[in-house]
N, C-alpha and C positions, 0 to 999 in steps of 0.2 A: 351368613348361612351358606355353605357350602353344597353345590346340588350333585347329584352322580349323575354323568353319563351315560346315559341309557335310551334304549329305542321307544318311543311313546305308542300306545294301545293304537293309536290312528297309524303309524307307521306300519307296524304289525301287521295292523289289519288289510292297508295298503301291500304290502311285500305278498301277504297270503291268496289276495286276489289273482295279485299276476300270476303268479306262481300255478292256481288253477287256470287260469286262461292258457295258459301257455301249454300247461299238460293236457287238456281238452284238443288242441288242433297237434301236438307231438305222439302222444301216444299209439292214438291209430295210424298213420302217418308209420312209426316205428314198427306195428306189427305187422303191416301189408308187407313192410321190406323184405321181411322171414320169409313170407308166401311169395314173391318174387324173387328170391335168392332160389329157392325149392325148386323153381318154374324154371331159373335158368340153368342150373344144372340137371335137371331131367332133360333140359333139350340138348344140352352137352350130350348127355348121356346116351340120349335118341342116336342123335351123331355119331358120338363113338359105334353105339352099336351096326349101327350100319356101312359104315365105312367098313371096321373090323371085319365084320363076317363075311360082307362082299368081297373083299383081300383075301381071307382067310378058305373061302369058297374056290374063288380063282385059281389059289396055287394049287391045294387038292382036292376039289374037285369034291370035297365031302365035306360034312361038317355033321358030326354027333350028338353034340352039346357045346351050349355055349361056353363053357369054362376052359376048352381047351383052345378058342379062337380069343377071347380078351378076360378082366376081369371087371366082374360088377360089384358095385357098393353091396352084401349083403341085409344091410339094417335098409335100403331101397329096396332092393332086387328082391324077387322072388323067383328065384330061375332052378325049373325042373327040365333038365334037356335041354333042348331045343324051344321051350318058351322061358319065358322074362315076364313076370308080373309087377307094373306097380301099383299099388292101395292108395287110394285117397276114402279116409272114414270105414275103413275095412271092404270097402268093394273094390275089386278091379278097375283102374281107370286106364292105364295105358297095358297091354298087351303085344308082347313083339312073340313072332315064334315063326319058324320055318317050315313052310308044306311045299312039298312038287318043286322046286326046286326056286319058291320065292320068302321072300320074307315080308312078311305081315306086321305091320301096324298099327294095328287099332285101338282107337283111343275113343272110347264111352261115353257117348253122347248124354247114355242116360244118367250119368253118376252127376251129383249136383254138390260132389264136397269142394271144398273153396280151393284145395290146387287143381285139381281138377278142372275147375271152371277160368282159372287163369291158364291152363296150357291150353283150354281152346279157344280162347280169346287170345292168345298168343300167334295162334294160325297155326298150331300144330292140329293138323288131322289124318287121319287113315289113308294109308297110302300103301302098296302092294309096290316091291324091288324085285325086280328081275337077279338071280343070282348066277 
């Protein structure tokens, strides 16, 4: 009697195990990366925008709207003028915009969406630039 080759129900059942254990501590693990990847280019992006404008301020002495000193990601950016809005969960959580001749950064303490909560746990907070 000749037998086939095949995985037996306790193997099976065996491989299915692991299989979930492994996906229980990978998965989330995987989704936080996305919301730290988010976090690190927003503070790129913090950066760029301030470096830019502060240069951009320097040479002439003006600045109208952002789009003529750098550009910003639109599907990010919400930039009307001289402000820059980003959304975490439809609220505003970071805010950059230029008054008197500084630029503003504030970043909403109250907003509780989950990038949001990693950019201020990142040490990104409210700070006022001399232009």
């Amino acid at each position: 009697m000749a037998y086939k080759k095949a995985f037996s129900l306790l193997e099976l059942i065996f491989a299915i195990v692991i299989i979930g254990i492994i996906s229980t501590v990978a998965v989330p693990k995987l989704m936080d990366t996305k919301a730290n990847a988010e976090v690190a280019i927003l503070k790129k992006d913090i950066a760029t925008i301030v470096s830019s404008v502060r240069s951009y301020y320097l040479v002439n002495d003006t600045l109208d709207d952002f789009n003529s000193a750098l550009t910003l990601n639109q599907n990010t950016w919400e930039i009307d003028g001289t402000t820059a809005i980003f959304k975490d969960n439809e609220t505003a959580c970071i805010t950059i915009s230029i008054e008197a001749k500084k630029l503003n950064v504030i970043v909403d303490d109250d907003n509780n969406g989950n990038i949001c909560e990693k950019i201020k746990d990142s040490g990104i907070s409210s700070t006022i630039y001399e232009l």
